[in-house]
C-alpha positions, 0 to 999 in steps of 0.5 A: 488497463483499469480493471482488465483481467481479474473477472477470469481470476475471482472464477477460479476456486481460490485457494481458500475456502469462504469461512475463512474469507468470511472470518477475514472480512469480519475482523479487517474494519477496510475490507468490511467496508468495501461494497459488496461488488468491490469484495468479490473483486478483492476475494479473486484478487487475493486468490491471485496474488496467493498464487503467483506471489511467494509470501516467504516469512524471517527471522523465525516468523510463522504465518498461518493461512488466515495471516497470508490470506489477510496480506494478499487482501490487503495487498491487492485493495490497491488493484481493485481497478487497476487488476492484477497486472499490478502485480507485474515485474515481482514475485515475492513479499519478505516478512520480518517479524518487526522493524528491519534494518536497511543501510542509508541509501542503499538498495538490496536485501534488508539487514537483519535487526541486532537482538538489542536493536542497537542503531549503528551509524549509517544504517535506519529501521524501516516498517516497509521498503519496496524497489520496481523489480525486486522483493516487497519487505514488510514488518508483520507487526506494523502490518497486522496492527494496521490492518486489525485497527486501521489507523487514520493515514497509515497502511503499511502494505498500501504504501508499498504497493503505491510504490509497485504501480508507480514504478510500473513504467520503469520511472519511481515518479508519482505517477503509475501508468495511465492514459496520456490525458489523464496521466498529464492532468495527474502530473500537474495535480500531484505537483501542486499538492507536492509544492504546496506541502514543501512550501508549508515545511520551508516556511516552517519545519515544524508546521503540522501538515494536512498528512503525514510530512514524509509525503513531502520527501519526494513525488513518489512518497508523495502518491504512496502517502496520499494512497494510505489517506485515501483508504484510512482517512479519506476525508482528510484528503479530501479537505487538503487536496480535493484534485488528489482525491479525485484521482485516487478515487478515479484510479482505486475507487472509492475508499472503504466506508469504515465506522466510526471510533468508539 
């Protein structure tokens, strides 16, 4: 399962030229940072994803070559072992120029924003959202910040993705696909992590926690959140939950090396 495929996809002429991967990688800090081996997998990855997934851009956005080639790569950084049947089940990525709005609990194709952002009642603005079968949605803003100045915790299109590979066994869990052992060994760990981090926010509703709280709301955000740490702050982590990490390296590999803020 891990790794099986993409050696036929990074062959094939990609559907961009290597200027224009060049210039990806020069001004993405987390694509820079990945070995050389691990880029080249990226690069047929990326090729992949441009192929079979529609990057369909609303409410007026225009994206331009080097914007969709910059997506997919960021895209498929989860895939780098698990491959391209990642990407299985789903075809589509929706880009709102900002914030969209979603009604509370509900599951479907995302509100259009009011010109003023009014919030009404029952309904909540989201940077991403992603369901097992259906269309990822994804806010260009947040996106493209995140992926010109990575910031510690946060990537937008990593999260989703997390979510993507979770639900690849027909259960939005925490846990994606992986062999029976490894898979028993990735509950148990996950579930000390998640117990830990809501038994800190039980204890105290206010506490700043180790990663974002939003990890705290259920297992599957859980691994979405600990996924985002573990490409922009690995060493955070790490130092919070050591077993986590050791998964997330096992199941992504190694997290980019990304230079220090200045």
């Amino acid at each position: 399962m891990l790794l099986r495929g993409w050696r036929r996809w990074w062959r094939r002429e990609p559907p961009f030229d290597a200027a224009e991967w060049e210039a990806l990688l020069a001004r993405s800090p987390l694509l820079a940072g990945l070995d050389p081996p691990a880029r080249e997998r990226l690069r047929g990855l990326a090729a992949h994803f441009l192929e079979r997934q529609a990057i369909t851009p609303a409410q007026g956005l225009v994206l331009e070559a080097g914007d969709r080639l910059a997506l997919a790569a960021h895209a498929c950084l989860p895939l780098l072992r698990f491959g391209e049947g990642g990407l299985r089940g789903w075809s589509q990525v929706i880009v709102h120029p900002g914030a969209f709005r979603v009604e509370q609990g509900r599951h479907g194709a995302p509100h259009d924003m009011d010109a003023l952002e009014v919030v009404h009642e029952g309904f909540e603005d989201r940077e991403g959202e992603s369901w097992e079968h259906g269309p990822m949605v994804l806010s260009w803003a947040d996106l493209e910040a995140e992926m010109l100045a990575p910031e510690p915790g946060y990537q937008l299109v990593v999260h989703e993705m997390a979510h993507k590979l979770d639900g690849l066994d027909g259960l939005m869990d925490g846990t994606p696909p992986l062999p029976r052992d490894w898979q028993r060994q990735w509950a148990l760990d996950f579930g000390a992590a998640f117990a830990a981090i809501n038994a800190e926010l039980d204890a105290d509703p206010e506490a700043e926690t180790a990663i974002d709280a939003y990890a705290a709301e259920a297992p599957e955000e859980f691994f979405a959140v600990a996924s985002e740490y573990h490409f922009t702050a690995p060493a955070v982590l790490r130092a919070a939950y050591p077993a986590v990490a050791d998964h997330l390296e096992r199941f992504y590999g190694p997290p980019p090396r990304l230079a220090p803020p200045a």
